[in-house]
DSSP file (Angstrom, degrees, kcal/mol; ACC not computed):
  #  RESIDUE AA STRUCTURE BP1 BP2  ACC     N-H-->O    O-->H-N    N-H-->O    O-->H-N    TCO  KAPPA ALPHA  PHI   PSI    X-CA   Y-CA   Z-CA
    1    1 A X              0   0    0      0, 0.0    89,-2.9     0, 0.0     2,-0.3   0.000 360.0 360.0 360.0 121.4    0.5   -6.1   17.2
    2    2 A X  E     -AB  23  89A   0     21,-0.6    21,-1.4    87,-0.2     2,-0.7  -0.484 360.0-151.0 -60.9 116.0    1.7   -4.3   20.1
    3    3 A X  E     -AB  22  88A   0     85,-2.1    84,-1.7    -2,-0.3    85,-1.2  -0.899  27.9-178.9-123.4 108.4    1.3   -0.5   20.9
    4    4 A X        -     0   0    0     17,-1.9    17,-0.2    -2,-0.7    82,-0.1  -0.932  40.8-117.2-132.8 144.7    4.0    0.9   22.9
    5    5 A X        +     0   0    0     -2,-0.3     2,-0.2    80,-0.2    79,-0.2   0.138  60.7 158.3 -13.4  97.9    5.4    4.2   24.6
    6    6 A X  E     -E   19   0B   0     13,-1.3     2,-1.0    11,-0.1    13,-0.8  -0.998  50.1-116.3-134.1 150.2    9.0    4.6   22.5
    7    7 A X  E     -E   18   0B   0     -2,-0.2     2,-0.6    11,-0.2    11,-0.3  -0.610  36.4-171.1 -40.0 112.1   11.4    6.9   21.6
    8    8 A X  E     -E   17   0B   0      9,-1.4     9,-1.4    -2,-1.0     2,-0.1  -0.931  21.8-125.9-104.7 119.1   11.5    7.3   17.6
    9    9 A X  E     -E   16   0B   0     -2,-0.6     7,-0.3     7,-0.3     5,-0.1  -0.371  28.5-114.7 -38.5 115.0   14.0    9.1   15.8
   10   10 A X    >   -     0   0    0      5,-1.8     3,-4.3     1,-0.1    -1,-0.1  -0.127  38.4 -93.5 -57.0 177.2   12.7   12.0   13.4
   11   11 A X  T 3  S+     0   0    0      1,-0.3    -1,-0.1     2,-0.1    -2,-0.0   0.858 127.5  58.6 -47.0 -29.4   13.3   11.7    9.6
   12   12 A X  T 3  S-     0   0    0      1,-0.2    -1,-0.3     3,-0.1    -2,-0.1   0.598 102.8-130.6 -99.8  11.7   16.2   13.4   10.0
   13   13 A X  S <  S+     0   0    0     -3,-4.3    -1,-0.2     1,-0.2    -2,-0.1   0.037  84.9  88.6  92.4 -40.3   18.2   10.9   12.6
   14   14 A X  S    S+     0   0    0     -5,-0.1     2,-0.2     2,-0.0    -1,-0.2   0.635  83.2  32.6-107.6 -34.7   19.2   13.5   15.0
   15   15 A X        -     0   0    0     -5,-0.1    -5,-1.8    -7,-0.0     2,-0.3  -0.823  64.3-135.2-130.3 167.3   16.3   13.9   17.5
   16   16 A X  E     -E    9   0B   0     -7,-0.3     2,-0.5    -2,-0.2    -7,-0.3  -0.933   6.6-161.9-122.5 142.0   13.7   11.8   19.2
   17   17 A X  E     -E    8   0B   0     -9,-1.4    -9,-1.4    -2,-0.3   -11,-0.1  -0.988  17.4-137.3-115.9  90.4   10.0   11.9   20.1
   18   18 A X  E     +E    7   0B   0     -2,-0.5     2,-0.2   -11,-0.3   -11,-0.2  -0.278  53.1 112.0 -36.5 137.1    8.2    9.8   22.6
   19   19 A X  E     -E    6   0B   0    -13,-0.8   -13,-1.3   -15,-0.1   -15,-0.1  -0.630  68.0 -46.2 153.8 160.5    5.0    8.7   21.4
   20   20 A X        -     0   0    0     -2,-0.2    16,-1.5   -15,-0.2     2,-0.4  -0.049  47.7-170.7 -61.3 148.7    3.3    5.5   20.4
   21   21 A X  E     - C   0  35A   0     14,-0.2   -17,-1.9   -17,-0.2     2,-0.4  -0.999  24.9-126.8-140.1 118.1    4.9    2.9   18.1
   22   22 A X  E     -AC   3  34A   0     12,-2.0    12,-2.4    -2,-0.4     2,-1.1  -0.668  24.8-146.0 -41.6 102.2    3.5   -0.3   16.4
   23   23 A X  E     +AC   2  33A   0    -21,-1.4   -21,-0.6    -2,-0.4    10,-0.3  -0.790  34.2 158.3 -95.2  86.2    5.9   -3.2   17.4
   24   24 A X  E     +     0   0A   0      8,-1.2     2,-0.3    -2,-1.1    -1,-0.2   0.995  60.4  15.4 -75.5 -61.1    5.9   -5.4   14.3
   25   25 A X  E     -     0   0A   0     -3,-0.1     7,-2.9     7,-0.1     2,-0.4  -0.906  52.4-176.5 -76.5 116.8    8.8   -7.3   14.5
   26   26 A X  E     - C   0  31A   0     -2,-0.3     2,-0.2     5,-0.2     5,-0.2  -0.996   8.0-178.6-120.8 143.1   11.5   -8.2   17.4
   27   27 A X  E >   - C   0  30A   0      3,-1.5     3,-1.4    -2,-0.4     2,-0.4  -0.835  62.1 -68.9-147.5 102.0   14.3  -10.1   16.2
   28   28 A X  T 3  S+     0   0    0      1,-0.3    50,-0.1    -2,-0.2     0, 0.0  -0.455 126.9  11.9  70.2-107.4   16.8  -10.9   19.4
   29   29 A X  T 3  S+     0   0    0     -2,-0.4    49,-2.5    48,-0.1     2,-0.5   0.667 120.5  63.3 -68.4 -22.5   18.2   -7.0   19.9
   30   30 A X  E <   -CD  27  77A   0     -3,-1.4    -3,-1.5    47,-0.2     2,-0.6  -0.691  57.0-159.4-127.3 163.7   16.1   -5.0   18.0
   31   31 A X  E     -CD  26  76A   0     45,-1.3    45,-0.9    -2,-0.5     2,-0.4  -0.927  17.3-146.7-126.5 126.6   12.6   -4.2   17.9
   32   32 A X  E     + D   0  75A   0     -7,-2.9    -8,-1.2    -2,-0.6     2,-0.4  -0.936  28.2 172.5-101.9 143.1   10.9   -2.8   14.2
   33   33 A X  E     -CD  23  74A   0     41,-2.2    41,-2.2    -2,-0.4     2,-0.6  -0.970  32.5-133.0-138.7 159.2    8.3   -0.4   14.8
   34   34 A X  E     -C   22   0A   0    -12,-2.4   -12,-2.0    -2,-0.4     2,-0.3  -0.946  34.8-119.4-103.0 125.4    5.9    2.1   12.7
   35   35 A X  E     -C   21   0A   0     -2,-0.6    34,-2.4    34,-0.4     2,-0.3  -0.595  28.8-140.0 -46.4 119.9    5.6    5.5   14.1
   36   36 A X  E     -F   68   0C   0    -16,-1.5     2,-0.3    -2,-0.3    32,-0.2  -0.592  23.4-173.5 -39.0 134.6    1.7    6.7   15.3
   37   37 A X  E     -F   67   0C   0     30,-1.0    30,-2.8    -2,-0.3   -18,-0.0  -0.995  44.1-165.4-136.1 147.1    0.4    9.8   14.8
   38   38 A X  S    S+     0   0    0     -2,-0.3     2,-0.7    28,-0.2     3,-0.3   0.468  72.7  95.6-104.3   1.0   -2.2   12.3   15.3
   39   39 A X        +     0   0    0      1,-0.2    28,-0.1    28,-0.1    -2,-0.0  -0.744  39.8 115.6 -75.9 112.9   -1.0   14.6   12.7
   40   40 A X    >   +     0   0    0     -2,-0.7     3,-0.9     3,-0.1    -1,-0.2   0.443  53.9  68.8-153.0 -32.3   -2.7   14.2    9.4
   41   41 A X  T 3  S+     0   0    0     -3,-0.3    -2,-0.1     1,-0.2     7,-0.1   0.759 103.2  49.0 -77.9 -38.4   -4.7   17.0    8.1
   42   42 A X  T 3  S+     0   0    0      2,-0.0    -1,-0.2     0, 0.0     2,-0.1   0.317  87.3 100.3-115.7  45.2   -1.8   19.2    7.6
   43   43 A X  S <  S-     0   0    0     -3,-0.9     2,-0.3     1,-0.1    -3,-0.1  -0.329  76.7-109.3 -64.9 166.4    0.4   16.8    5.7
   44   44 A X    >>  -     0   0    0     -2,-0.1     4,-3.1     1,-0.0     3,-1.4  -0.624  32.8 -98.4 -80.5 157.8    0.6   17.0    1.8
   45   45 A X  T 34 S+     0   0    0      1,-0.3     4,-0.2    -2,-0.3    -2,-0.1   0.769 119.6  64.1  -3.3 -74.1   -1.0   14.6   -0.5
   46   46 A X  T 34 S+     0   0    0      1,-0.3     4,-0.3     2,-0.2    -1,-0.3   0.597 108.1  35.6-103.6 -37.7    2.0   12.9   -1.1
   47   47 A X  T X4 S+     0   0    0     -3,-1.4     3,-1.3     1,-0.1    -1,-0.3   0.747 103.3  70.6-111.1 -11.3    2.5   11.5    2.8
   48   48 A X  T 3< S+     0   0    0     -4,-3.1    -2,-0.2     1,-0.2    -3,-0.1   0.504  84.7  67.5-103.6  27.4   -0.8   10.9    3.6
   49   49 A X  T 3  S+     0   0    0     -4,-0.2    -1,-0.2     1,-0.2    -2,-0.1   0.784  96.4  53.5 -65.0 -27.6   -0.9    8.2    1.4
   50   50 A X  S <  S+     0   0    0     -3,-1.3    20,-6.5    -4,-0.3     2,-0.7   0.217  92.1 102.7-102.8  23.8    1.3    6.4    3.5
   51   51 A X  E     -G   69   0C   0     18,-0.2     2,-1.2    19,-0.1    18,-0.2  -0.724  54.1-159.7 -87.7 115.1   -1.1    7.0    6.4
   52   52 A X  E     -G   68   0C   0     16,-1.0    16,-1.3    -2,-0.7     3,-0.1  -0.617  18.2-139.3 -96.6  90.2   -3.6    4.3    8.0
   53   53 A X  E     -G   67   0C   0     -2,-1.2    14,-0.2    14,-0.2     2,-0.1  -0.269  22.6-119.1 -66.5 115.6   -6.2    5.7    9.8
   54   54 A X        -     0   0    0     12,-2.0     3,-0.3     1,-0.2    -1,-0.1  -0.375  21.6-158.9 -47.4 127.5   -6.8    3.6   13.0
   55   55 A X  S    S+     0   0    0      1,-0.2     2,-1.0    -2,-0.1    -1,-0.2   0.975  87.0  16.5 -64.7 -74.7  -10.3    2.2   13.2
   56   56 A X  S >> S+     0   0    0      1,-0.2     4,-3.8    35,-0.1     3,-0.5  -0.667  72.9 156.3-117.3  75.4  -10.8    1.5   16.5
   57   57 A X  H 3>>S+     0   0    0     -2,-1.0     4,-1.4    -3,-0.3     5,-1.3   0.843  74.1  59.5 -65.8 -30.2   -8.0    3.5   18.1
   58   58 A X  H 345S+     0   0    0      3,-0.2    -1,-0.2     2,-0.2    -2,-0.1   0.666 112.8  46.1 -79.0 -14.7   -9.8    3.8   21.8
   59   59 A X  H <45S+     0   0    0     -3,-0.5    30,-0.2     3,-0.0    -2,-0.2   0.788 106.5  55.1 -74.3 -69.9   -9.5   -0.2   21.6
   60   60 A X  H  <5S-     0   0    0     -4,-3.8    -2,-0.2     1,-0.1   -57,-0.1   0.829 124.0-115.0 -47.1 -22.4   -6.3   -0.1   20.5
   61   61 A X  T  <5 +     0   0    0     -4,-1.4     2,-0.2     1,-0.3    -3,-0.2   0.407  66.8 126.2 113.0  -7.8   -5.7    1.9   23.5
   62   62 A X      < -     0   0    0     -5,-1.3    -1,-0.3     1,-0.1     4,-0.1  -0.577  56.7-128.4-105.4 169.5   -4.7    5.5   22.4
   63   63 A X  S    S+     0   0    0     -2,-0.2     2,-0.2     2,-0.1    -1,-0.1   0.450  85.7  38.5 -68.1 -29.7   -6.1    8.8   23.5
   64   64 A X  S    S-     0   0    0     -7,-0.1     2,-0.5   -27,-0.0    -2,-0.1  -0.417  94.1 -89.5-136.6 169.0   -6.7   10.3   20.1
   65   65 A X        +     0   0    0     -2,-0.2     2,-0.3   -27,-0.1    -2,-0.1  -0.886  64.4 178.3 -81.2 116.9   -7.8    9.2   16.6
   66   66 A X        -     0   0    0     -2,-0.5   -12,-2.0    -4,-0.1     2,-0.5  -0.964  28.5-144.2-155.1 176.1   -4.5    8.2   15.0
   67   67 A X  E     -FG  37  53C   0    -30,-2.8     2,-1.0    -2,-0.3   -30,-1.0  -0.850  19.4-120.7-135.7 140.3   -3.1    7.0   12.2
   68   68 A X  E     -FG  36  52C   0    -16,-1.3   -16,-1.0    -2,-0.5   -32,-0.3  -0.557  20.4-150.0 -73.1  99.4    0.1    4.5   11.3
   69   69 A X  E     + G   0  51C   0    -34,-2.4   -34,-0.4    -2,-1.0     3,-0.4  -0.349  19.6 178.8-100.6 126.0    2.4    6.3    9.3
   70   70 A X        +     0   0    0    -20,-6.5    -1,-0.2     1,-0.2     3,-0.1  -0.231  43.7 117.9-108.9  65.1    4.0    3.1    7.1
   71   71 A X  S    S-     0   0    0      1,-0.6     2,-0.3   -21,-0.0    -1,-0.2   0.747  92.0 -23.4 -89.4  -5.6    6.4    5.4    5.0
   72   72 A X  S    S-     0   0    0     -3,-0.4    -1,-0.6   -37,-0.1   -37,-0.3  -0.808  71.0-103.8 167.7 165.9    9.3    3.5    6.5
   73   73 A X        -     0   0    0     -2,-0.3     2,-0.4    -3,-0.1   -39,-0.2  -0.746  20.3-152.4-141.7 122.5   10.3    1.1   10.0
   74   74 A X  E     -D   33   0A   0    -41,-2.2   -41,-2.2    -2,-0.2     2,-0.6  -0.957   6.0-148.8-103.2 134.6   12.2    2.4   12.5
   75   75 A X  E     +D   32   0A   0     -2,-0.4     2,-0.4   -43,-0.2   -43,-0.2  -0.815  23.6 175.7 -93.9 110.6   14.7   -0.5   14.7
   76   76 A X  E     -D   31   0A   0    -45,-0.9   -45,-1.3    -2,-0.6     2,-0.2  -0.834  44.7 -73.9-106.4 153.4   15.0    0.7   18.0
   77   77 A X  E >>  -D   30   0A   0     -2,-0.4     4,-2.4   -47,-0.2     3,-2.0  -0.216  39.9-134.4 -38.4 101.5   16.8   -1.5   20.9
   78   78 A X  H 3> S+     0   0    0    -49,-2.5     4,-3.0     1,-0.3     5,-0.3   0.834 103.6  56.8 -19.8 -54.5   14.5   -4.5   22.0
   79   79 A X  H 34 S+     0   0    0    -50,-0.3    -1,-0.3     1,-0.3     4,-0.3   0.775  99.0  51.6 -85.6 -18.0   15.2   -3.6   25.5
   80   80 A X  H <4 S+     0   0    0     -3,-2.0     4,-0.4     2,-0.2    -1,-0.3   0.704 116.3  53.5 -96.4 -26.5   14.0    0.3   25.7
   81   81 A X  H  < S+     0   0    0     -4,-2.4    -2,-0.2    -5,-0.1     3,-0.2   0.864 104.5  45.6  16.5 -97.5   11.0   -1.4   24.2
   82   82 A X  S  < S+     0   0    0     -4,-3.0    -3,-0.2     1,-0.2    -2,-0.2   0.426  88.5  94.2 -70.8 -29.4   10.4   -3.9   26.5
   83   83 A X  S    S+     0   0    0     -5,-0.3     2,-0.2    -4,-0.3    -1,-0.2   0.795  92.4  29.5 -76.1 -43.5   10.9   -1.3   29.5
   84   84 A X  S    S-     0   0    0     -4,-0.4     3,-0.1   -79,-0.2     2,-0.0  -0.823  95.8-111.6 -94.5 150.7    6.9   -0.4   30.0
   85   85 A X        -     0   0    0     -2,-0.2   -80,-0.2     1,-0.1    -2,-0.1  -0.358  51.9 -86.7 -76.5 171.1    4.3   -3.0   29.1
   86   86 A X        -     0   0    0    -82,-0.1   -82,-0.3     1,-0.1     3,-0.1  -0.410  25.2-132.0 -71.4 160.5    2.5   -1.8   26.1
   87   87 A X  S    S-     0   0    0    -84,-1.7     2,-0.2     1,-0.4   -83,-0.1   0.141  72.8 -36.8-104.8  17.8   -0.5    0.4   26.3
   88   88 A X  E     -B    3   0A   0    -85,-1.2   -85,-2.1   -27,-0.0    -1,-0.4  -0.577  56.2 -92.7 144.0 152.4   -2.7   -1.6   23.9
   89   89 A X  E     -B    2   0A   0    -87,-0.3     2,-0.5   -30,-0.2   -87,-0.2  -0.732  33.0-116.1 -88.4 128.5   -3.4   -4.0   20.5
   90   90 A X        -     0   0    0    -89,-2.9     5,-0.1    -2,-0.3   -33,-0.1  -0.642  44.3-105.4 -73.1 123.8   -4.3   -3.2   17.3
   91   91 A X     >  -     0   0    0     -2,-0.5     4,-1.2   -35,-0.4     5,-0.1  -0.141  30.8-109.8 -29.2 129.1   -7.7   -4.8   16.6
   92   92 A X  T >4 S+     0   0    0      2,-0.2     3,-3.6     3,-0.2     4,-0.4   0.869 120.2  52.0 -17.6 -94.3   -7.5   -8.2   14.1
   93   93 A X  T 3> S+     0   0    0      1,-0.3     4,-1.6     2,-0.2     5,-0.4   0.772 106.3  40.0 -47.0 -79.0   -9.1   -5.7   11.8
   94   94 A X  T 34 S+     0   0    0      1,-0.2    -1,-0.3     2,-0.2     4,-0.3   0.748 115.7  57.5 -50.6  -2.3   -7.3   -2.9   11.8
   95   95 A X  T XX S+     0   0    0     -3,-3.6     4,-2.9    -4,-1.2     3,-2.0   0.972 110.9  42.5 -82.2 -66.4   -4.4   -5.2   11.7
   96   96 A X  H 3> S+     0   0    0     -3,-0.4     4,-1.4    -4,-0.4    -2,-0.2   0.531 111.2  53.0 -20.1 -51.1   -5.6   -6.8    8.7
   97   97 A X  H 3< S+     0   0    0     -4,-1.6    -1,-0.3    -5,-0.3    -2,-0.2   0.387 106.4  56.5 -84.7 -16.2   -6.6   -3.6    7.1
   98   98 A X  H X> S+     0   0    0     -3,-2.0     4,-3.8    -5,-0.4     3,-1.4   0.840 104.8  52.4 -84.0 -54.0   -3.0   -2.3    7.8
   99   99 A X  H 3X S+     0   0    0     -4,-2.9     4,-1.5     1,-0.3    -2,-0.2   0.909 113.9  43.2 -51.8 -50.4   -1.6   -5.2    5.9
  100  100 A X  H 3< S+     0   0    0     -4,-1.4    -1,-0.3     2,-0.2     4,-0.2   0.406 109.9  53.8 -41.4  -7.1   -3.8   -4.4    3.1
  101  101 A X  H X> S+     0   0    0     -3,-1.4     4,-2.3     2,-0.2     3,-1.6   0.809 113.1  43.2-135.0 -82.0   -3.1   -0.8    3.3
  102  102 A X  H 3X S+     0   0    0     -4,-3.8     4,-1.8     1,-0.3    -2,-0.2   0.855 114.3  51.0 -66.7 -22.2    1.0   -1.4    3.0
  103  103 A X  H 3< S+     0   0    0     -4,-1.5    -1,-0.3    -5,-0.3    -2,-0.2   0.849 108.0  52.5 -63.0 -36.5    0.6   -4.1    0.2
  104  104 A X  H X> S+     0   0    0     -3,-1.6     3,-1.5     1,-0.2     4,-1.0   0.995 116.9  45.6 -74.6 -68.9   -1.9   -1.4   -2.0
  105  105 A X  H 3< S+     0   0    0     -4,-2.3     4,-0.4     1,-0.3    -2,-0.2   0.717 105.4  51.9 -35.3 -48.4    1.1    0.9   -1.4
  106  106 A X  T 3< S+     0   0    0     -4,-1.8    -1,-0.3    -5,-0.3    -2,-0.2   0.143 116.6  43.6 -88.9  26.6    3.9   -1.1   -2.2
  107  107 A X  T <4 S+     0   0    0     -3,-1.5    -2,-0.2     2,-0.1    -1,-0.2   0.336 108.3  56.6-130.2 -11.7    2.3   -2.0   -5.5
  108  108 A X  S  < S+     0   0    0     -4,-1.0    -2,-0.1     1,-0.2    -3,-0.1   0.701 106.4  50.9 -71.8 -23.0    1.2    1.2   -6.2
  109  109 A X              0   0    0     -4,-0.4    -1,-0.2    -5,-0.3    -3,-0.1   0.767 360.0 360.0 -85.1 -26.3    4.8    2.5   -5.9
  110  110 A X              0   0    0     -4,-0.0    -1,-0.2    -5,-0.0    -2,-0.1   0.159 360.0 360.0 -98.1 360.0    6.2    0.1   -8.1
C-alpha cells in the first residue's frame, strides 16, 4: 500500500490539504485513498476510534508518528496521484493490522 503526497478534500468538500494519503484502490480514473495524520491527541473519543496508529511510520516513510484516519475513502483523480512517485509503503504488518483495525470497526458499528 502506497503512501503518497495528495490533495484531500476536508470533511466539509470545499477545501483541500496536501498531505500524505494511503492509496488503497485505483480503478482506471480514480484513485481511493485514506487520509494520514498527525493529529490525534486533540480529537474526541468518538474519532479516534477510527484512527490506526502507524507502527513503523519512519519505514513507511513519513516524518512524524501518524495515524490512518479510516472514518471514510476519499476518490481523487488517478492522474494527480500518479504525478510524484510515492514517498513510501506501509509495512506487511501495519498493513495487516490496518485491515484488522477497519474490520473491528465495521463490526463494532453494526
Amino acid at each position: 500500500m502506497d503512501i503518497a503526497i495528495a490533495d484531500v478534500p476536508y470533511d466539509d468538500g470545499k477545501t483541500l490539504k496536501t498531505r500524505p494519503a494511503l492509496l488503497v484502490n485505483i480503478d482506471g480514473q480514480q484513485a481511493t485513498v485514506f487520509k494520514i495524520t498527525t493529529k490525534y491527541e486533540e480529537k474526541s473519543e468518538v474519532i479516534k476510534k477510527f484512527y490506526y496508529p502507524i507502527e513503523f511510520w519512519r519505514e513507511a516513510g513519513l516524518d512524524k508518528a501518524s495515524f490512518v484516519d479510516t472514518h471514510m475513502t476519499y476518490t481523487l483523480a488517478t492522474e494527480f496521484m500518479l504525478k510524484n512517485p510515492p514517498i513510501g509503503v506501509l509495512t506487511d504488518t501495519d498493513a495487516i493490522k490496518l485491515f484488522n483495525f477497519i474490520k473491528t470497526n465495521q463490526k463494532d458499528s453494526v
